[in-house]
C-alpha positions in Angstrom: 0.0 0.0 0.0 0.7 3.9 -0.4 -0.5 7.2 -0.1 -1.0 8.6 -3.5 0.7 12.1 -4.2 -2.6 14.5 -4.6 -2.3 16.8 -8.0 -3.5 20.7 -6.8 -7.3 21.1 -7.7 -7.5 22.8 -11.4 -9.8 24.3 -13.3 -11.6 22.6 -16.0 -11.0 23.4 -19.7 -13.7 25.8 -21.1 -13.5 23.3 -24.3 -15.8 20.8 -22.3 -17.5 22.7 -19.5 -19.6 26.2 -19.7 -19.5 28.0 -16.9 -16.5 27.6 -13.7 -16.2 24.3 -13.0 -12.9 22.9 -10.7 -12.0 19.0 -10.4 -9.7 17.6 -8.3 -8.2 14.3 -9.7 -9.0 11.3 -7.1 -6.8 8.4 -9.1 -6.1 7.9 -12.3 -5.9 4.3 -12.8 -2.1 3.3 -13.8 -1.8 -0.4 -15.3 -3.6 -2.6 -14.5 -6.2 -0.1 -12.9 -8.5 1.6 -15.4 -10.5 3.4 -12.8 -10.8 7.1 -12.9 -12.3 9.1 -9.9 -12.7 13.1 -9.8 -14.2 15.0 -7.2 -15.9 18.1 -9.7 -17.5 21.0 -8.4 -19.8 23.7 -10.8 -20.7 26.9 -9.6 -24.7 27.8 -10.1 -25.8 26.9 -13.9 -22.0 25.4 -14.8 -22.4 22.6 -16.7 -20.6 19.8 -19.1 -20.4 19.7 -22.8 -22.4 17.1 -24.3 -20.1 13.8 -24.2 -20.0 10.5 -23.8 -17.9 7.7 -22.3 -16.9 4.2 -24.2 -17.6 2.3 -20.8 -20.2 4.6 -19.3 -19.8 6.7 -16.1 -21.0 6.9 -12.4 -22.0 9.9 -10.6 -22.3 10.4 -6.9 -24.0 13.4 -6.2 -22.1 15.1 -2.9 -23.7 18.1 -2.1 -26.2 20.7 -4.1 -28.4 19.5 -6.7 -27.5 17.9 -10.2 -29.1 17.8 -13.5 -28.2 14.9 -15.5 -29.8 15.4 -19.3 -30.1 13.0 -22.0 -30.0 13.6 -25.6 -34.0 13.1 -25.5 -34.5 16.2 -23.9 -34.8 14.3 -20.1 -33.7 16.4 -17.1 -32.9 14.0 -14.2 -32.3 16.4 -11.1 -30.5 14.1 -8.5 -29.6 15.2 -4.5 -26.9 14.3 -1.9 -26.4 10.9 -2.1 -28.1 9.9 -5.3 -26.0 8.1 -7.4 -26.6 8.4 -11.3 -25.1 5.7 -13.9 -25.0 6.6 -17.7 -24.8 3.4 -19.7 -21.4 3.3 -22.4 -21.7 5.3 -25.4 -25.0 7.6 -23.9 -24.3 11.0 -24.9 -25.0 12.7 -22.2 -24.4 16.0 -19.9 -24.7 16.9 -16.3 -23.9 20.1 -13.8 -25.3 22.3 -11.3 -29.0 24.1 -10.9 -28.8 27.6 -11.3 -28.9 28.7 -8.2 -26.8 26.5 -6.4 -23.3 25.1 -6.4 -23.1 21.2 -6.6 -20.2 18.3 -6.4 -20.0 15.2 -7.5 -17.9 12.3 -7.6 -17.1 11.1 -11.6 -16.2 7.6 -11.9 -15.5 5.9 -15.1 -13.0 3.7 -16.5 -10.2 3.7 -19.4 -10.3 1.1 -21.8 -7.1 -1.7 -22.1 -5.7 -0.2 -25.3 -5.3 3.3 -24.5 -8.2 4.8 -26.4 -9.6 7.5 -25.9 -12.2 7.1 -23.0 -14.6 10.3 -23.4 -15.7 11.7 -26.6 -16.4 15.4 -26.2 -18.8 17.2 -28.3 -21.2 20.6 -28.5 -21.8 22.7 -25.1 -25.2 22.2 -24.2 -27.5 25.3 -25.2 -29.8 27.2 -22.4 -32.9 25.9 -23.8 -31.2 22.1 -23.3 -30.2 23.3 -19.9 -33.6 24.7 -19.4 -35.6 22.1 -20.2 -38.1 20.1 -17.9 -36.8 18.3 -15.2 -37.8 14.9 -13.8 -36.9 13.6 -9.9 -38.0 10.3 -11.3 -35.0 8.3 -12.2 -35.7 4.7 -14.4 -34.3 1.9 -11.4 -31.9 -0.3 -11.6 -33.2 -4.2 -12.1 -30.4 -5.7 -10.3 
């Protein structure tokens, strides 16, 4: 066992996030880990870009309230707590309401060969971002 050296929190690149958004890199999985873990924190109506991930992503919802939003026009807000998958290859985006900050844990994984792990693409417009939002998340079968 060891303690893992901590990187310094930065900011996140404006190329894939509208609005201030910070991350702090957890562990970023070194062979034969693939696991990735970043604590992310948006200030009021930051959000992600549109994107997806080849193996799909978890989020854990720390504190505030998230909006999760699928390319069908769904709004899932989630709470403190909640935790949120998005299946592999479901373009999706997520960040915090307007009017509060929120954090959450991003887990995902890297594939074996090195590829690239998150495919980025549009920001998300304010109508998307504005859009109806559901507390009713589809539950897990297993």
């Amino acid at each position: 066992m060891k303690f893992v050296k901590q990187q310094s929190t930065s900011k996140a690149p404006a190329d894939w996030f509208t609005g201030d958004v910070w991350w702090d890199v957890i562990h970023a999985g070194r062979e034969p880990s693939r696991m990735r873990a970043n604590l992310v924190r948006f200030s009021p109506g930051a959000r992600t870009h549109w994107h997806s991930h080849v193996l799909g992503q978890t989020l854990h919802i720390v504190s505030g309230v998230a909006l999760i939003g699928t390319r069908d026009g769904t709004i899932f807000e989630a709470h403190p707590g909640e935790t949120v998958t998005c299946p592999p290859g479901e373009e999706h985006w997520h960040g915090a309401v307007p009017d509060r900050f929120m954090e959450h844990l991003a887990l995902w994984e890297g594939k074996d060969d090195g590829s690239t792990e998150t495919t980025w693409a549009e920001p998300v417009t304010d109508e998307q971002y504005n859009g109806p939002r559901s507390r009713e998340l589809p539950r897990a079968t297993s």
